[in-house]
C-alpha positions as CSV (number, residue, x, y, z in Angstrom):
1,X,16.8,-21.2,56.1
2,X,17.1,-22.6,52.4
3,X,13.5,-23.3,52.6
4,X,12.6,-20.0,54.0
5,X,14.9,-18.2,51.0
6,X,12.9,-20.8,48.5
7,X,9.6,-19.1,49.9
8,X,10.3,-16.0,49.6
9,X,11.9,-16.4,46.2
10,X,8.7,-17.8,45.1
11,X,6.5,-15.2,46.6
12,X,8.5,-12.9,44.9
13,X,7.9,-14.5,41.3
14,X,4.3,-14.4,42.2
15,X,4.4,-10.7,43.3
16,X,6.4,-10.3,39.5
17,X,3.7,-12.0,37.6
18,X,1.1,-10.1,39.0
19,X,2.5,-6.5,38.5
20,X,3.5,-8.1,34.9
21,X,-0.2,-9.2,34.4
22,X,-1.7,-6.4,35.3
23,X,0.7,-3.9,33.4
24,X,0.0,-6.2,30.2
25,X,-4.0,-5.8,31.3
26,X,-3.6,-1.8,31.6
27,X,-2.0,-1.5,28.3
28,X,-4.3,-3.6,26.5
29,X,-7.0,-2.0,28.4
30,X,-5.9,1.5,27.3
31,X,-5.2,0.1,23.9
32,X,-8.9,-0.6,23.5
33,X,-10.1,2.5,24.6
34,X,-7.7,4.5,22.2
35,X,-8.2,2.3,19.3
36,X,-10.8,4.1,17.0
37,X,-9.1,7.3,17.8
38,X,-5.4,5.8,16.5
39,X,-6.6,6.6,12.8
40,X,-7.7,10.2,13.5
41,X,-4.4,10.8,15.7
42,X,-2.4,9.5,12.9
43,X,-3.9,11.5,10.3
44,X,-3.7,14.8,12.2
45,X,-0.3,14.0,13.2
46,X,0.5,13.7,9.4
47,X,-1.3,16.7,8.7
48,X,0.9,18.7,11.4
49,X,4.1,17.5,10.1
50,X,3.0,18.2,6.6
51,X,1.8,22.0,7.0
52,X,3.9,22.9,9.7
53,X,6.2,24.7,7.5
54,X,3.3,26.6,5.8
55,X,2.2,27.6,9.4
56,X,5.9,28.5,10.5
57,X,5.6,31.1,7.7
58,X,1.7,32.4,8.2
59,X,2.7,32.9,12.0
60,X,5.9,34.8,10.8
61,X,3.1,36.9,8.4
62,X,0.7,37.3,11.2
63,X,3.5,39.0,13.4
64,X,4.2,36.1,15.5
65,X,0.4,35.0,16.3
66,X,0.4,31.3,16.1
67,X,-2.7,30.4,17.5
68,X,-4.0,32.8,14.7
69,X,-2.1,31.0,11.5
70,X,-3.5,27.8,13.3
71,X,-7.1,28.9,13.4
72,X,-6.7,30.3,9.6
73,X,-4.9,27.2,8.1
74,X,-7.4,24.9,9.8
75,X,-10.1,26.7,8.0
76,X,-8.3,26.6,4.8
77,X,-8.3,23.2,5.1
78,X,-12.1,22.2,6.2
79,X,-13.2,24.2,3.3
80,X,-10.9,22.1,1.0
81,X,-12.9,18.7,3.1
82,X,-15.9,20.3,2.9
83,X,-16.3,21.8,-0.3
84,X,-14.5,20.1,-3.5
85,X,-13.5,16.6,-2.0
86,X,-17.0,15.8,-0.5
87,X,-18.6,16.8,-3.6
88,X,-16.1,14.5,-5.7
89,X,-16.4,12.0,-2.7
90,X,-20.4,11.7,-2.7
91,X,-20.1,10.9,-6.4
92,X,-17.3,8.2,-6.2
93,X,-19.9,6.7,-3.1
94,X,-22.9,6.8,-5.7
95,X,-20.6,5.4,-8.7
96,X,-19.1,2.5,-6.2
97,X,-22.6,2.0,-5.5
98,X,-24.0,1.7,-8.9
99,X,-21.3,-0.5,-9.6
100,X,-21.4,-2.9,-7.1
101,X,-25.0,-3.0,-7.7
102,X,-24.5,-4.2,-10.9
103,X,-22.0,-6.7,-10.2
104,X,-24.3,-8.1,-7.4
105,X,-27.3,-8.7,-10.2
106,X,-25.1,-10.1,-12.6
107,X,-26.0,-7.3,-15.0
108,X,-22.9,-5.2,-15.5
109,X,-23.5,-2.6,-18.5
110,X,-20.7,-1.6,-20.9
111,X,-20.7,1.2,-23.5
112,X,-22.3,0.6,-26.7
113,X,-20.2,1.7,-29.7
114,X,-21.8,5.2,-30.6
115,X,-23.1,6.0,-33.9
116,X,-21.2,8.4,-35.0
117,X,-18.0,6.5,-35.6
118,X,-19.3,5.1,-38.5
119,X,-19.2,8.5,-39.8
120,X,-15.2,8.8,-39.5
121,X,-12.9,8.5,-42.7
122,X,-11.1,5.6,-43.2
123,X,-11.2,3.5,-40.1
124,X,-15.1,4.6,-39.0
125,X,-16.9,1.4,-40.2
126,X,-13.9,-1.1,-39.2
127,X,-13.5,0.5,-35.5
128,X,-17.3,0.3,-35.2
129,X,-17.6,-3.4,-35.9
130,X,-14.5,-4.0,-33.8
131,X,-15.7,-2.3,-30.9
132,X,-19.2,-4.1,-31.1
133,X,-17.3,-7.5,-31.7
134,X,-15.3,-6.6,-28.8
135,X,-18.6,-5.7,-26.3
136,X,-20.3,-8.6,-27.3
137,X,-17.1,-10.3,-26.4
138,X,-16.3,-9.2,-22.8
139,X,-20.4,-9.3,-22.1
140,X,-19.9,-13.2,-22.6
141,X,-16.8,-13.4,-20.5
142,X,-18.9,-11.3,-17.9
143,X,-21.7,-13.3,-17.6
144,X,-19.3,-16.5,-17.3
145,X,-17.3,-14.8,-14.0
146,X,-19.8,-12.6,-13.1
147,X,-20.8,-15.2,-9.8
148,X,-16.7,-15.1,-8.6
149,X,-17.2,-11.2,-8.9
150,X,-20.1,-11.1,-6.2
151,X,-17.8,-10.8,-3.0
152,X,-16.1,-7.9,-4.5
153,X,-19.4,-6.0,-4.3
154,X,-20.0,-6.4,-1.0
155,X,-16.5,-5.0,-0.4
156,X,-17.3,-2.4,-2.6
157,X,-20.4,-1.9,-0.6
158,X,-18.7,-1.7,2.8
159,X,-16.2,0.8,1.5
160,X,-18.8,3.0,0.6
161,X,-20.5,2.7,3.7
162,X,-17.0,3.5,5.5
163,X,-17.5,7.1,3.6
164,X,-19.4,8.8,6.0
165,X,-17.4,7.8,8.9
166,X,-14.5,8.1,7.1
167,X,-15.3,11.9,6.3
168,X,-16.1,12.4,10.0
169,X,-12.7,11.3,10.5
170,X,-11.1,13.4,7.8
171,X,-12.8,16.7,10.0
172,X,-11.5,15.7,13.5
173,X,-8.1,14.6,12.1
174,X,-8.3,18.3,10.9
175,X,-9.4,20.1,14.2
176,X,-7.2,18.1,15.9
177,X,-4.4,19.1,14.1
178,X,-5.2,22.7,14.3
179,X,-4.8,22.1,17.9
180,X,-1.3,20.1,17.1
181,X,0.5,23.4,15.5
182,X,1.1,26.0,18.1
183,X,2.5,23.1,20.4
184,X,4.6,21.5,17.6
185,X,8.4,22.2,19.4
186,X,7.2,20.7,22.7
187,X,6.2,17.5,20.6
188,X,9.1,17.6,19.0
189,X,11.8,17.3,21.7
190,X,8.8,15.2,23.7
191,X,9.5,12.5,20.1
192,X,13.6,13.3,20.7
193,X,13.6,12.2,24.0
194,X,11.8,9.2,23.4
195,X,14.2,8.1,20.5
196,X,17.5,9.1,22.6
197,X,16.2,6.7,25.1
198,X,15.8,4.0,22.8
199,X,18.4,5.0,19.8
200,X,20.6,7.5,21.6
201,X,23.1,7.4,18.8
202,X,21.0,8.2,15.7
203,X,17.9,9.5,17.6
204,X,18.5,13.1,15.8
205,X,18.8,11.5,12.6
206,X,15.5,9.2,13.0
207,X,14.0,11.9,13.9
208,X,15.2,14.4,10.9
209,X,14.5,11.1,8.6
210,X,10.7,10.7,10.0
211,X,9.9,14.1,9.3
212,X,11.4,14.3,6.0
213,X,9.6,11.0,4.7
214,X,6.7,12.3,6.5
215,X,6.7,15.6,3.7
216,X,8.3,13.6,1.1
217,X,4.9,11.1,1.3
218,X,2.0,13.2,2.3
219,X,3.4,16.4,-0.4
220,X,5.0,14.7,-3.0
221,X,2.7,11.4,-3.1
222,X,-0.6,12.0,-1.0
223,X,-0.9,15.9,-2.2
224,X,0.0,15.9,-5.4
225,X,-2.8,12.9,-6.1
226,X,-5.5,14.5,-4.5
227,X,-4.6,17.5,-6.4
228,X,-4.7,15.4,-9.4
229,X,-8.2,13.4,-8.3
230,X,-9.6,17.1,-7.7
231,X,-8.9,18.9,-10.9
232,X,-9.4,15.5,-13.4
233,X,-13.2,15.3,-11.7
234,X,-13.7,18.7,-12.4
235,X,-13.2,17.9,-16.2
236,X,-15.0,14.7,-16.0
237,X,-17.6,16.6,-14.6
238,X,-17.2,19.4,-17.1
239,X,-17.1,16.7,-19.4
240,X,-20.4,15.3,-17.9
241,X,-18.6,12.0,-18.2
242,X,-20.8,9.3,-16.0
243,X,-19.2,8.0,-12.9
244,X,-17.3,11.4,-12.8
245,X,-16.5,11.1,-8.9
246,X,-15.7,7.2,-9.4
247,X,-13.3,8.0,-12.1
248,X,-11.4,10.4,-10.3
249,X,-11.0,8.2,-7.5
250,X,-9.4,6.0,-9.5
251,X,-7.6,8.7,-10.4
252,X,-6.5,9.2,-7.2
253,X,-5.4,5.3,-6.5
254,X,-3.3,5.7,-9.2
255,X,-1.3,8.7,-8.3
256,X,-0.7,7.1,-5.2
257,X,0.5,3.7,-6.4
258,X,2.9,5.7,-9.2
259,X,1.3,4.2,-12.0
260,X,-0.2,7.5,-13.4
261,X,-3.2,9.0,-14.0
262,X,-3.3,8.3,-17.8
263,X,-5.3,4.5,-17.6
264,X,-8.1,6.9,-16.7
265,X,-7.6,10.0,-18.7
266,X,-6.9,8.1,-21.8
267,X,-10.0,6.7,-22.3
268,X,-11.9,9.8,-21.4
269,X,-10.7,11.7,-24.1
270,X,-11.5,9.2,-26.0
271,X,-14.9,9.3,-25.2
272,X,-14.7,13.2,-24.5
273,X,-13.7,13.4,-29.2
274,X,-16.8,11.0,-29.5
275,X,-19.7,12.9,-27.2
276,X,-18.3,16.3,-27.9
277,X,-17.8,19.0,-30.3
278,X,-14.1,19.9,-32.0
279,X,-14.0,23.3,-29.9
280,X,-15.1,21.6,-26.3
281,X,-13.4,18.4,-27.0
282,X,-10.0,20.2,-27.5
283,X,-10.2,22.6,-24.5
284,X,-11.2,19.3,-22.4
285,X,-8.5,17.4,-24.0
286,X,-5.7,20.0,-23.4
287,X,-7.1,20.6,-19.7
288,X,-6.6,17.0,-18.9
289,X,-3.4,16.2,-20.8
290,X,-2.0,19.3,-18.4
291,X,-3.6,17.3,-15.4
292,X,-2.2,14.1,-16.4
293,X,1.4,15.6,-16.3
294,X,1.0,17.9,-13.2
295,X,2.8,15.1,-10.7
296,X,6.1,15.7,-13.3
297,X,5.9,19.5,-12.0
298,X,4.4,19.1,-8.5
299,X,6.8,16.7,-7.7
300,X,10.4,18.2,-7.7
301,X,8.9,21.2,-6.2
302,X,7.0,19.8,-3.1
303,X,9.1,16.9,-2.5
304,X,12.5,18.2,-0.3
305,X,14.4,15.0,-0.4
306,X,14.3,11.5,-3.4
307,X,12.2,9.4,-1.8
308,X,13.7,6.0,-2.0
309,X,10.6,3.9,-0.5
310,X,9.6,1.0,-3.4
311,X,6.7,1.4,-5.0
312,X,5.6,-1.6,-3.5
313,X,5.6,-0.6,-0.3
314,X,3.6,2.2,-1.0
315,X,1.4,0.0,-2.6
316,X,0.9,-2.7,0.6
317,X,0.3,0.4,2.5
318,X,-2.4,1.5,0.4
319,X,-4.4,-1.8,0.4
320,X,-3.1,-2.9,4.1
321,X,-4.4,0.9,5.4
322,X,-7.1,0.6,3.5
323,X,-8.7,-2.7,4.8
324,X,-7.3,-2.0,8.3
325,X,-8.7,1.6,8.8
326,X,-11.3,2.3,5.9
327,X,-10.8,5.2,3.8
328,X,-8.4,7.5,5.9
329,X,-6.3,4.0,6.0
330,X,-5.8,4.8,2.1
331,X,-3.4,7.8,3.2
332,X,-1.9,6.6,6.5
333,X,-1.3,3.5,5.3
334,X,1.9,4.4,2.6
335,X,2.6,7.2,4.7
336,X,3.3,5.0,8.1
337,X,4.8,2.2,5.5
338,X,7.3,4.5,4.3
339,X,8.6,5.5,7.4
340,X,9.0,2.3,9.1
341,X,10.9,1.3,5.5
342,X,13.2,4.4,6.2
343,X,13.9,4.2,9.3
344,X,14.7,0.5,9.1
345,X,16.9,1.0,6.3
346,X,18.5,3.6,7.9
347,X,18.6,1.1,10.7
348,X,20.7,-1.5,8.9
349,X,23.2,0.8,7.2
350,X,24.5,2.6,10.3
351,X,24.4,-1.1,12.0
352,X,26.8,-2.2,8.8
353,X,28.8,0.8,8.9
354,X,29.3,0.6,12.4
355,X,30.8,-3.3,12.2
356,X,34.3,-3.2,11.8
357,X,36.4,-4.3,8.8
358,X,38.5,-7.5,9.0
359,X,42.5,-7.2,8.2
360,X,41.6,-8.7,4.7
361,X,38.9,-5.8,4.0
362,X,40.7,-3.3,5.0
């Protein structure tokens, strides 16, 4: 009898195993499958949380048509892909190109001092000879780590690369959440029932949290920089600044990290009072100073809730996104970051809040 209980014991382990196995196969299996689509559902589901107010208030407009306010927001946004970002994006490609060109053959061109400095009272001549002292300078220390530079241009290259599918991306992310916005209550109470089932006390307030970091993030952070990218390349471009599109992606790097968009502004106006006459120099130089400080008035007004996620964090999701999904990683990187820092703040509180006090706290 024991060794008939023993048999059957076993051949129940084995019968475990196998359904274990070949659950942990199917998953993977269907992981696999899904995988190049995760940063294209990502995005879109971003982009739905993001606009869904706007298209709450088109469909309202539209007399209740929501498929209609879908259709029209989607095209809003494909001619925002299509027209001003590509154009920006095909000239940060060709000035990441040129640049990592240069690195790879060693010969990495700076800016010669221009002539006409000379020409200014007082400090003309001195700033000159400084800024040639200073060239000659930085071309030595070049040439000495130029060979340690060489992998970075082949990262540079492979980003680049990444740019067409990357845009591809950006356009099904957008079609798909098109599709995402008439259906947005059912996915909503489908995402509460999946938290009440595994945080049935706070599920409703992980959920309000997600969404809220979700808006605070993609509006107040990812918006506002792209904003900022788009209307500083339009000056550079203006401007006729080289590397316009490479400069206003750094542009947008640094909105996103919260370090500001004045390391490249600054310099541009330099150069823009150098290259230019008083009249254009001025009109350029007020146009991006206003640029420069748009994220101070963007901000408060896009951004529903203080976002307490570190700057940090933002910042590993940026390069971590990046290198994980290509360029659509630099966007759902911070954003996916941020909300697992939320939510697992949020976390720890309530599980702090909820231990009780000893007799000598209380």
């Amino acid at each position: 009898m024991n060794t008939l209980r023993q048999h059957r014991s076993i051949d129940g382990v084995i019968q475990l195993v196998i359904r274990l196995g070949l659950l942990a196969l199917l998953i993977l299996w269907t992981f696999l499958i899904i995988r190049p689509f995760v940063p294209i559902l990502a995005w879109s589901a971003v982009l739905a949380v993001a606009f869904y107010p706007v298209f709450g208030w088109l469909a309202k407009r539209l007399g209740g048509r929501p498929r209609t306010a879908a259709f029209i927001l989607t095209l809003v946004t494909l001619g925002i892909v299509i027209g001003p970002a590509a154009w920006l994006g095909v000239s940060a490609v060709d000035g990441i190109r040129d640049l990592a060109g240069q690195i790879s053959s060693g010969d990495l061109r700076l800016t010669e001092a221009p002539e006409q400095i000379k020409s200014w009272p007082l400090i003309g001549t001195q700033l000159y000879d400084l800024w040639t002292q200073a060239n000659s300078n930085i071309r030595a220390a070049l040439s000495e780590v130029m060979p340690y530079l060489k992998p970075l241009a082949g990262m540079m290259l492979s980003l680049a690369g990444d740019a067409g599918v990357g845009t591809l991306q950006f356009l099904l992310s957008v079609f798909v959440a098109g599709f995402l916005f008439p259906y947005g209550p059912q996915l909503v109470d489908a995402v509460r029932g999946f938290l009440f089932r595994v945080v049935p006390e706070q599920s409703e307030h992980f959920l309000e949290l997600a969404g809220a970091t979700i808006r605070a993030v993609s509006q107040g952070i990812i918006g506002v920089a792209i904003v900022q990218s788009l209307l500083a390349g339009i000056g550079f471009k203006l401007a006729g600044a080289p590397s316009a599109g490479l400069l206003a992606f750094l542009v947008l790097l640094l909105s996103i990290v919260q370090i500001g968009p004045f390391l490249v502004l600054f310099p541009v106006v330099v150069w823009i009072w150098m290259d230019k006459d008083v009249t254009t120099a001025v009109l350029l130089t007020i146009f991006l100073g206003a640029v420069g400080l748009l994220d101070n008035i963007l901000k408060p007004i896009v951004m529903g809730r203080g976002l307490t996620t570190p700057t940090i964090v933002i910042l590993i999701g940026v390069i971590g996104g990046t290198l994980a999904h290509g360029i659509i990683g630099l966007f759902i990187g911070p954003i996916i970051l941020s909300v697992a820092w939320e939510l697992a703040a949020a976390w720890i509180r309530n599980d702090r809040a909820a231990v009780p006090k000893g007799p000598e706290e209380t």
